[in-house]
C-alpha positions as CSV (number, residue, x, y, z in Angstrom):
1,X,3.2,66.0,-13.3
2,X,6.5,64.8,-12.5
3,X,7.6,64.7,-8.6
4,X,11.5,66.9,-8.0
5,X,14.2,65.5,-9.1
6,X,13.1,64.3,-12.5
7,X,11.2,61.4,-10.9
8,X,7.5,60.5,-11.6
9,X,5.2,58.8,-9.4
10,X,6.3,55.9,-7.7
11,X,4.8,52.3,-8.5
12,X,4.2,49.6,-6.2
13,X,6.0,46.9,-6.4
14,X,4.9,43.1,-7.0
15,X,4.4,41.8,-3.8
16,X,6.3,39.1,-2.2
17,X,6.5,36.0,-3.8
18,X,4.9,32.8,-2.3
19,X,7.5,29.6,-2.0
20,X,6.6,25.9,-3.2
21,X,3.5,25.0,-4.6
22,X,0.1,26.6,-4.6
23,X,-1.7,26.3,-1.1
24,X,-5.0,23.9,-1.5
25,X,-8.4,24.8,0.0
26,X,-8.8,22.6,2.6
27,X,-12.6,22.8,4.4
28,X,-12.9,25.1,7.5
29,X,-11.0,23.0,10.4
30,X,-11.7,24.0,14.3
31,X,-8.7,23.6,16.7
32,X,-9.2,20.5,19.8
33,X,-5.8,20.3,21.0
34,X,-2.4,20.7,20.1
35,X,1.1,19.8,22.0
36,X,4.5,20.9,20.8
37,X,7.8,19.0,21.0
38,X,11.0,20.2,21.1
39,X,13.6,17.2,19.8
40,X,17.0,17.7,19.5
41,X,17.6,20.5,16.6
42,X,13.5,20.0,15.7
43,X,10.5,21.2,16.6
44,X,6.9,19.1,16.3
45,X,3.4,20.6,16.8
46,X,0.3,17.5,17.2
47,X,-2.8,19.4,16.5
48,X,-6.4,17.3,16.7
49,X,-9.0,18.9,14.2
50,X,-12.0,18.7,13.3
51,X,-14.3,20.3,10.5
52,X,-17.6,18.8,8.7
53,X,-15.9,15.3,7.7
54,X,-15.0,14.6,10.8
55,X,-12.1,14.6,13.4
56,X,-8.3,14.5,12.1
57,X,-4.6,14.6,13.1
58,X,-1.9,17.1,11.8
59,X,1.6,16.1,12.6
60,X,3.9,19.1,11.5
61,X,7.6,19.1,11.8
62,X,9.9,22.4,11.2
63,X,13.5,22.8,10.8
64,X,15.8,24.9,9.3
65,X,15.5,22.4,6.1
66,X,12.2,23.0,5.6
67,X,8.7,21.6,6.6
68,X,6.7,18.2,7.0
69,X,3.4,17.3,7.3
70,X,1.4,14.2,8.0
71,X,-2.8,14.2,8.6
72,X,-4.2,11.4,9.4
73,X,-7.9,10.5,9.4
74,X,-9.0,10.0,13.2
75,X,-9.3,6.1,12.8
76,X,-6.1,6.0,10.9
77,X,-4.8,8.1,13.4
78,X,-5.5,5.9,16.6
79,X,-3.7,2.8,14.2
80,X,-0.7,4.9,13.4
81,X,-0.4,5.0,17.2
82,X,-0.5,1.1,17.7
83,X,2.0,0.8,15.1
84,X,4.2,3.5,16.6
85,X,4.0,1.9,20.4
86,X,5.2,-1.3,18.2
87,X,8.4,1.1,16.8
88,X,8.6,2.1,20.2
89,X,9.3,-1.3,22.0
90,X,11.8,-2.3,19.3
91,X,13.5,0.5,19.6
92,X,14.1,0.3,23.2
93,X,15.4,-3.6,22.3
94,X,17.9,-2.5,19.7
95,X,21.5,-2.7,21.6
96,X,23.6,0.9,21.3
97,X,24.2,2.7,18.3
98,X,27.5,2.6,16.7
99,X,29.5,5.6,15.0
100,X,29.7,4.5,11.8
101,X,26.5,2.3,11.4
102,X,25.3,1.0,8.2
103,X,22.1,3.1,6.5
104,X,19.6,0.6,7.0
105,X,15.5,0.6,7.3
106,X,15.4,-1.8,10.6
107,X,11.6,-1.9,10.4
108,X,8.9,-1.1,8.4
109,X,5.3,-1.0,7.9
110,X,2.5,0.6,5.7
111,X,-1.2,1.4,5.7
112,X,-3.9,3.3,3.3
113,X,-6.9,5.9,4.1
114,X,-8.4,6.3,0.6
115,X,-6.0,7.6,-2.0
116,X,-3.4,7.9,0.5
117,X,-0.8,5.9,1.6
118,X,1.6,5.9,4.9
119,X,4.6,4.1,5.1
120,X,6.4,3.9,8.9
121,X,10.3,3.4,8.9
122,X,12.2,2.8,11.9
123,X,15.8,3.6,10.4
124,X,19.5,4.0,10.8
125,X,22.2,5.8,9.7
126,X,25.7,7.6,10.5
127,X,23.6,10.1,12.5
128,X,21.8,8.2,14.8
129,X,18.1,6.1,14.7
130,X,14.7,7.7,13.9
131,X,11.3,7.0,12.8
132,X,10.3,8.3,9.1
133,X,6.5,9.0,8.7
134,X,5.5,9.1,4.9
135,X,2.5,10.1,3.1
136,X,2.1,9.8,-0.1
137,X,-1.1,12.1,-1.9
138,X,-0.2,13.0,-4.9
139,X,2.7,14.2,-3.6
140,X,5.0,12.8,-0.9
141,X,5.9,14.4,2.5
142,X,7.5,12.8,5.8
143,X,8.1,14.0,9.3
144,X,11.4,12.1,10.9
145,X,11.6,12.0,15.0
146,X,15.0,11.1,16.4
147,X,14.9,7.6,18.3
148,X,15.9,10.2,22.0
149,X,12.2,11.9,21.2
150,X,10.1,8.4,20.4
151,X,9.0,8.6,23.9
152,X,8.5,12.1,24.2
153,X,6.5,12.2,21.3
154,X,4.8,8.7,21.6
155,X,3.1,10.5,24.8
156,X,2.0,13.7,23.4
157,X,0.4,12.1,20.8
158,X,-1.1,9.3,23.1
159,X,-2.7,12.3,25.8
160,X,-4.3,13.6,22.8
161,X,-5.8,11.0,21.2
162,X,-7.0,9.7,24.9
163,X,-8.7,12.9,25.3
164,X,-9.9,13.5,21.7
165,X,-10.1,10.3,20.4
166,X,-13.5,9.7,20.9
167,X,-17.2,10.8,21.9
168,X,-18.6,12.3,19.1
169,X,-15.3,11.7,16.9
170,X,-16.2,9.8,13.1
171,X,-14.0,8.3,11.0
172,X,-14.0,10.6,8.4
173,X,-11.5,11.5,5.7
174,X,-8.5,13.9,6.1
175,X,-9.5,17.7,4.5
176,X,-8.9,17.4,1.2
177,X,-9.9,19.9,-2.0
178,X,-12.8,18.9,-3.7
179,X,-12.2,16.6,-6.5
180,X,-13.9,12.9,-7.7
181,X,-13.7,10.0,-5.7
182,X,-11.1,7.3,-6.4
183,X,-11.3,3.4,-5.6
184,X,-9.4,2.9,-2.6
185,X,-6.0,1.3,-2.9
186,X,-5.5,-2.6,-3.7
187,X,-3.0,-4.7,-1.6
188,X,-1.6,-8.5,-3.0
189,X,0.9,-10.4,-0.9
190,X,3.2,-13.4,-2.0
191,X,5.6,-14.7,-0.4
192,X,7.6,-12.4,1.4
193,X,6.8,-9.4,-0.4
194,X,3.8,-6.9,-1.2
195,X,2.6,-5.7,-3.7
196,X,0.1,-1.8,-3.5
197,X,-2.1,-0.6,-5.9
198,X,-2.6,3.4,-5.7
199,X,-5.0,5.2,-8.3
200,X,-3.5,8.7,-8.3
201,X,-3.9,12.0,-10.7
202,X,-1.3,14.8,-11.7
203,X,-1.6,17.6,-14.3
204,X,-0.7,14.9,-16.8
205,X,-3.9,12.7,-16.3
206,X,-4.7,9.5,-13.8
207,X,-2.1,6.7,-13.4
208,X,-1.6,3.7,-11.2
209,X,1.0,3.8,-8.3
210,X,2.7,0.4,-8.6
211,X,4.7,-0.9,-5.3
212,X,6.3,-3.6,-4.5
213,X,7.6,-3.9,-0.4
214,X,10.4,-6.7,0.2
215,X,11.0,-8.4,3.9
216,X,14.2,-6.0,4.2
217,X,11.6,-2.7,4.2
218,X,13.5,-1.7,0.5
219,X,10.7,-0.7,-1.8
220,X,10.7,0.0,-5.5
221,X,7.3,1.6,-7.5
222,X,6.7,2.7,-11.1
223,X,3.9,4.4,-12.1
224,X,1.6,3.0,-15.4
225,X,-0.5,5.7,-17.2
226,X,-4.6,5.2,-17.4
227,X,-4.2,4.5,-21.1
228,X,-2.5,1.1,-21.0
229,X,-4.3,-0.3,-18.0
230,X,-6.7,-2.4,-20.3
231,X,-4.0,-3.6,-22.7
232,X,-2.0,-4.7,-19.5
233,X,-4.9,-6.7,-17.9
234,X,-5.4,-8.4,-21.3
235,X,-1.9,-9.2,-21.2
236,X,-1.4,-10.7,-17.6
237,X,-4.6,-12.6,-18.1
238,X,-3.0,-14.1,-21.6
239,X,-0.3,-14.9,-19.7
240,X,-1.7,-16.2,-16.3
241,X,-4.0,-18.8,-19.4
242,X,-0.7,-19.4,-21.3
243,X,1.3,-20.3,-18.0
244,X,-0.9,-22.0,-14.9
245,X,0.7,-21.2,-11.8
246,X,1.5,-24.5,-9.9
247,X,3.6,-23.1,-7.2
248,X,6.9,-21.2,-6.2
249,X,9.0,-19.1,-7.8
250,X,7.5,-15.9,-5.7
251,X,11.1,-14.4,-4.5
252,X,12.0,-13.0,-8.0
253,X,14.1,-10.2,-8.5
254,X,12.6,-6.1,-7.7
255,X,11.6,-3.4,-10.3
256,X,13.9,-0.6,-11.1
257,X,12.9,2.7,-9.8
258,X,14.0,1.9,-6.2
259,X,13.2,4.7,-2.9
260,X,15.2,4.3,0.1
């Protein structure tokens, strides 16, 4: 029967809609710790984890722009913090910042856990300096501190790692949806540049990350599809037969496909 006025029942609506990608299922994870940082227009929560692979780091960084997040494996975790103590002591070095400086990477550095791959910037531009944290899993996030919270934050993450760090803490993997294991990544050096290899998977099938990292910090990657990784090694061995390296000729020019 129709409600007055003409009208009949009323129907619920859909219900809000969900932003960005679907969320993963990520194992059970018990709270250890957890600071938060408030850095100029930013804020930065640390958490220490742990669930049934063992004790991790979450780095999470709101903003009005939207949301980053890095998660480090505990062991990877306890590196990132050498590395960033390094960042720290050359930033402190570095003589004042200018108005209009030049966008530059002054330093960088990169590391692997698995299938994923971090990348540490120390970096410039006409808004000041800051360190850019990048994982790449598939996808690619990063969290970016201003250089007046490098101390700040360098502590919180120290205190927590002291207290958490270790007794009973294994180097286990980040949480991570079930799924089969891939080879870890490959690294080849010559010269002054590096080359990483990164076995990764996307709705369109498995594929090898490809990327080269110059002296400078610039880096350039292309991706090549499982389906021509045979035909390619037949190739570059043809070629390595055909052509005996003797020497030299390492600082050729980069691949297209360049990310700041």
């Amino acid at each position: 029967m129709a409600s007055r006025g003409g009208r009949g029942p009323r129907r619920p609506g859909p219900g809000p809609r969900r932003r960005g990608p679907p969320q993963r299922e990520f194992p059970e994870a018990e709270e250890l710790g957890s600071r938060t940082l408030e850095i100029e227009n930013k804020k930065f929560i640390i958490e220490v984890k742990a669930n049934d692979q063992g004790r991790f780091v979450k780095i999470l960084e709101t903003q009005t722009q939207g949301r980053g997040r890095i998660i480090f494996a505990m062991d990877k975790a306890l590196q990132f913090r050498s590395l960033l103590n390094e960042f720290l002591s050359e930033y402190q070095k570095l003589p004042p910042a200018q108005d209009q400086q030049q966008s530059e990477r002054l330093r960088t550095e990169s590391f692997s856990q698995g299938r994923r791959r971090y990348y540490v910037d120390l970096r410039q531009n006409e808004r000041g300096r800051f360190l850019k944290v990048t994982m790449l899993a598939g996808g690619k996030t990063f969290v970016a501190v201003p250089g007046a919270g490098l101390t700040q934050f360098s502590e919180a993450l120290s205190a927590l790692l002291d207290e958490f760090g270790a007794g009973g803490s294994q180097p286990g993997t980040p949480p991570a949806a079930p799924e089969q294991p891939a080879p870890d990544s490959r690294e080849v050096h010559a010269g002054g540049k590096k080359f990483f290899f990164d076995i990764l998977k996307n709705d369109r099938g498995t594929f090898i990350k490809l990327s080269e990292v110059i002296r400078s910090g610039r880096r350039t990657h292309l991706n090549i599809p499982h389906s021509c990784w045979s035909k390619l090694g037949e190739v570059f061995n043809n070629l390595a037969q055909e052509i005996p390296y003797s020497g030299g000729d390492e600082e050729t020019g980069s691949a297209s496909g360049s990310e700041n």
